[in-house]
C-alpha positions as CSV (number, residue, x, y, z in Angstrom):
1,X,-100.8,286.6,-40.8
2,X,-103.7,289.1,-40.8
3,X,-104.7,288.7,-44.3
4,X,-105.5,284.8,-43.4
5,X,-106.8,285.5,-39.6
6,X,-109.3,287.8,-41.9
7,X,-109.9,285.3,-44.4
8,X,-110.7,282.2,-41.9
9,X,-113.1,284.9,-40.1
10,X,-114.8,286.1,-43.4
11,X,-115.1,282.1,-44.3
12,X,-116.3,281.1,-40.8
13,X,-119.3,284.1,-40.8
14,X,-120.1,282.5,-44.0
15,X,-120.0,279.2,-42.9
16,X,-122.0,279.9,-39.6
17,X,-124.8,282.3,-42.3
18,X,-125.0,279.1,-44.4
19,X,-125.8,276.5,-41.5
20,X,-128.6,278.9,-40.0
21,X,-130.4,279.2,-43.2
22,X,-129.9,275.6,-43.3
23,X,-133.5,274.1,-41.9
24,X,-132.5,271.8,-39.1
25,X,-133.2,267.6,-39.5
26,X,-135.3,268.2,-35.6
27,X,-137.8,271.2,-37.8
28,X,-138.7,269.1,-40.4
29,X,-138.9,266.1,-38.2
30,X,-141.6,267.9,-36.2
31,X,-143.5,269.4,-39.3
32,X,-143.6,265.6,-40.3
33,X,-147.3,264.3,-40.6
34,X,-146.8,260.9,-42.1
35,X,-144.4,257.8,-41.2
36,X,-144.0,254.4,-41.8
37,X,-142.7,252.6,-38.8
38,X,-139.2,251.6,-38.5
39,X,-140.4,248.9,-36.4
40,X,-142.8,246.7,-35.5
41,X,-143.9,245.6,-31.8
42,X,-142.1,242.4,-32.5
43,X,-145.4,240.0,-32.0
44,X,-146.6,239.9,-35.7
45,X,-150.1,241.4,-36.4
46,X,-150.7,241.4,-32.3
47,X,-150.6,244.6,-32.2
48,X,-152.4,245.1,-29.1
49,X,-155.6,246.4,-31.0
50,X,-156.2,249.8,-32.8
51,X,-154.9,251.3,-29.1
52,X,-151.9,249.1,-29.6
53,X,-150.9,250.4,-32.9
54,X,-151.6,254.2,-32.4
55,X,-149.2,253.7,-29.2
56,X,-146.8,252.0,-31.6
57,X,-147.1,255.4,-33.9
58,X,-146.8,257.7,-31.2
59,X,-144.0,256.3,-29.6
60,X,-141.9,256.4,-32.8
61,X,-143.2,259.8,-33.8
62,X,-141.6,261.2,-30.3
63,X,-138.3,259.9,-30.8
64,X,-138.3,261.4,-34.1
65,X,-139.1,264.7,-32.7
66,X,-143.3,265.1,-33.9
67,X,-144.4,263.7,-30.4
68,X,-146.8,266.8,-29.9
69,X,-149.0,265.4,-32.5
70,X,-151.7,263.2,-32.2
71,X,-150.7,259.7,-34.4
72,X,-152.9,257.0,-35.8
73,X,-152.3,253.5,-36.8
74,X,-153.6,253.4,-40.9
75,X,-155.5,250.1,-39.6
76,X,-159.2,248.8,-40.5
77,X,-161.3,246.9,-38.3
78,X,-163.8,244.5,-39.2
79,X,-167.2,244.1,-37.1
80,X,-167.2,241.4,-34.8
81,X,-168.6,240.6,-31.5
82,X,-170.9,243.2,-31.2
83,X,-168.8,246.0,-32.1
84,X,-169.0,248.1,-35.5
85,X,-166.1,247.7,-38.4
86,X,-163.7,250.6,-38.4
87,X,-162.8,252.6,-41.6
88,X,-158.7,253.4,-41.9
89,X,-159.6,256.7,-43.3
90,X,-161.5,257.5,-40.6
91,X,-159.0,257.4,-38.3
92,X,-156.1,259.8,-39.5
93,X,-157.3,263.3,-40.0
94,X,-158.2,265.5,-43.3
95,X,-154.3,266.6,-44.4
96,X,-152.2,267.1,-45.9
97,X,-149.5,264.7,-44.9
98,X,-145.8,264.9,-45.6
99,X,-142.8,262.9,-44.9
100,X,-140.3,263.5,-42.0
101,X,-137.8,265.6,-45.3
102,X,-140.9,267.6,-45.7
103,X,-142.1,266.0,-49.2
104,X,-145.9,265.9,-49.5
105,X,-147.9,262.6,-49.6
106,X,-151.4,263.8,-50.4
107,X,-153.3,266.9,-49.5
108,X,-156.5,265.3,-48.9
109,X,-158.2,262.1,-48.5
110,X,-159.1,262.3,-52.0
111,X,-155.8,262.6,-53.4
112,X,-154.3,260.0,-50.5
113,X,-157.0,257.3,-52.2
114,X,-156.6,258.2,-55.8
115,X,-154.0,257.6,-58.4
116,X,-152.5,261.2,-57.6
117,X,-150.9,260.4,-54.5
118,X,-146.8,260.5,-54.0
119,X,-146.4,257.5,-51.8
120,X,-143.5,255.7,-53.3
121,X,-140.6,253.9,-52.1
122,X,-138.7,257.1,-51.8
123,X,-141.1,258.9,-49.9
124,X,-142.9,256.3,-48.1
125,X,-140.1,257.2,-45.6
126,X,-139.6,256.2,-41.6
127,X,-139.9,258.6,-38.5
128,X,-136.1,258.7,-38.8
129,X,-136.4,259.6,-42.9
130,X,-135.1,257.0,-44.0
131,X,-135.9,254.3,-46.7
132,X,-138.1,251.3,-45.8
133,X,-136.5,248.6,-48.0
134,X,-138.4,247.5,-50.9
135,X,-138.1,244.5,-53.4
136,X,-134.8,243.8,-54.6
137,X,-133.6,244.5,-51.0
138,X,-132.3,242.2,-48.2
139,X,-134.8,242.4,-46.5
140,X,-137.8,243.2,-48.5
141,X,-140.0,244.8,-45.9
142,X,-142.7,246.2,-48.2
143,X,-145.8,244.4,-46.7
144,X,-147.5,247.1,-44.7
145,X,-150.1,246.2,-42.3
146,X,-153.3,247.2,-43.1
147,X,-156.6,245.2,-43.2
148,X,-157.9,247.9,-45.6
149,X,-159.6,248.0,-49.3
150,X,-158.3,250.7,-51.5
151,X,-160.7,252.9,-50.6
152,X,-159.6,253.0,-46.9
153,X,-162.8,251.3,-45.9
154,X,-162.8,248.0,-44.0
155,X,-163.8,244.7,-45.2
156,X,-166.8,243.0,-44.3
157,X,-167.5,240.5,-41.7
158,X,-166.5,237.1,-41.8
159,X,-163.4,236.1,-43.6
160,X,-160.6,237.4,-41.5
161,X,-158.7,240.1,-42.9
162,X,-156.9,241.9,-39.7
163,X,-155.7,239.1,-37.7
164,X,-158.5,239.1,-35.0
165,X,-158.8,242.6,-35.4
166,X,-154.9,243.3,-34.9
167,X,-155.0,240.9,-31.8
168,X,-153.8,237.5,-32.5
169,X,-150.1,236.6,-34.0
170,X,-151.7,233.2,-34.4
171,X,-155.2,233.1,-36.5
172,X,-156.2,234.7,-39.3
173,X,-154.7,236.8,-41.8
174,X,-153.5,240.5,-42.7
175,X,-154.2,242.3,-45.6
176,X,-151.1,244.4,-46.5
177,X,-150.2,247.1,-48.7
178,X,-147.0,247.7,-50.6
179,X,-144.8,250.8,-48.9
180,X,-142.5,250.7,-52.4
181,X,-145.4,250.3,-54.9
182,X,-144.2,247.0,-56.3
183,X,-145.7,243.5,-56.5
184,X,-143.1,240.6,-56.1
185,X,-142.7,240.1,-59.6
186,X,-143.1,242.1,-62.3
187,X,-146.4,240.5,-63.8
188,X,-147.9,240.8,-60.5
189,X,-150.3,243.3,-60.2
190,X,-150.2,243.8,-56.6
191,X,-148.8,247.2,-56.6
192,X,-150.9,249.1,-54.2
193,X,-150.0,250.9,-51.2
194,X,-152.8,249.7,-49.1
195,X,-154.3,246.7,-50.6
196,X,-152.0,244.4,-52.1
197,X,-152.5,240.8,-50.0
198,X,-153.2,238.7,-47.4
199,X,-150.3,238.0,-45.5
200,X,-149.5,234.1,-45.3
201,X,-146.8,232.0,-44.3
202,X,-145.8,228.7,-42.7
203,X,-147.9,229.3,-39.8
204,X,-151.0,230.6,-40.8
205,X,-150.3,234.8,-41.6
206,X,-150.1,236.1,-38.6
207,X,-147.2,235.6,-36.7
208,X,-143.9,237.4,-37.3
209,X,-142.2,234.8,-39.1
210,X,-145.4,235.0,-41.8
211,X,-145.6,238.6,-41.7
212,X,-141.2,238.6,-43.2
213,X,-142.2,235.3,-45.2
214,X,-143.6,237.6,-47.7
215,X,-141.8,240.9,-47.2
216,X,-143.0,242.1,-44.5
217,X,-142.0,243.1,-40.7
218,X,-144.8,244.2,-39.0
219,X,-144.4,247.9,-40.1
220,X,-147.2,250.1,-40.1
221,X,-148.7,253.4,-41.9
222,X,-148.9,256.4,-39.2
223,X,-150.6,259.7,-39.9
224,X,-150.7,262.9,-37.7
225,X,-154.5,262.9,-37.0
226,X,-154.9,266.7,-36.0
């Protein structure tokens, strides 16, 4: 009886040594610089503006334990009534940004926008760290909202590329990029993680039921901006 009290002590203290040196799921959640949505607001690419989308981002990021940063939406505005475009990369800091399991994106902005980067399906995870489904899934929800060129610069004036400027669920369209790194079919080059396509759908490209037409959900890139 003593010699297995002993041993279920011995394995306990070894069990209870293992589990601190263990990092916990809430530490790495608030080390986490980089997220892709596990949601959307629900109305398409109304995303309530730039302000709607970094709400959407912070929101998320404090239920998955990195509230005390300071989250941006990966979004690009184009100029329109009076107002200046605004650049995605402007918006979201200098990194480096890693996932909510601790794996590193990109350093810099350099490496973020260059070949280099490690945005894949596998890391390209939520504020929960999971896996956004890709293509081959059901549902493909790879279309990322954007409105960005590759460089992270916004497009020019006039042909809509960011559904009124992330306002409308009705007019316009979304430029997307691809969360998994794949294009729909293996001839199609539209691999990139920020500026695949327009979104388009029965209704135009804006509204929700466009947005999951083509693989998309309304999901967005956030990055920790400080």
């Amino acid at each position: 009886m003593i010699r297995i009290e002993k041993a279920v002590t011995i394995s306990g203290l070894a069990l209870a040594i293992a589990l601190l040196a263990m990092p916990s799921a809430q530490a790495q959640s608030a080390d986490m610089t980089f997220f892709v949505t596990s949601n959307g607001p629900g109305k398409g690419a109304d995303l309530g503006g730039l302000e709607g989308a970094d709400a959407q981002c912070q929101k998320l990021a404090q239920a998955g334990g990195a509230g005390a940063k300071t989250w941006r939406a990966y979004l690009s505005t184009q100029a329109a009534d009076g107002k200046p475009a605004v650049n995605a990369k402007d918006r979201i800091g200098k990194g480096p940004w890693q996932n909510a399991k601790g794996t590193m994106i990109a350093k810099d902005m350099a490496e973020l926008h260059g070949a280099a980067n490690n945005l894949t399906k596998q890391t390209a995870l939520s504020e929960k760290g999971e896996v956004i489904n890709g293509r081959g899934d059901t549902p493909n929800r790879h279309d990322i909202l954007t409105g960005t060129q590759p460089d992270g610069t916004a497009f020019a004036a006039g042909d809509d590329k960011t559904c009124k400027n992330w306002t409308s669920s009705t007019q316009g369209a979304a430029v997307v990029g691809h969360a998994d790194r794949q294009g729909l079919r293996d001839d199609e080059p539209s691999k990139s993680w920020n500026s695949s396509h327009p979104s388009r759908g029965p209704e135009g490209g804006c509204s929700q039921a466009d947005l999951k037409s083509t693989g998309g959900d309304g999901l967005l890139y956030c990055f920790a901006a400080n």
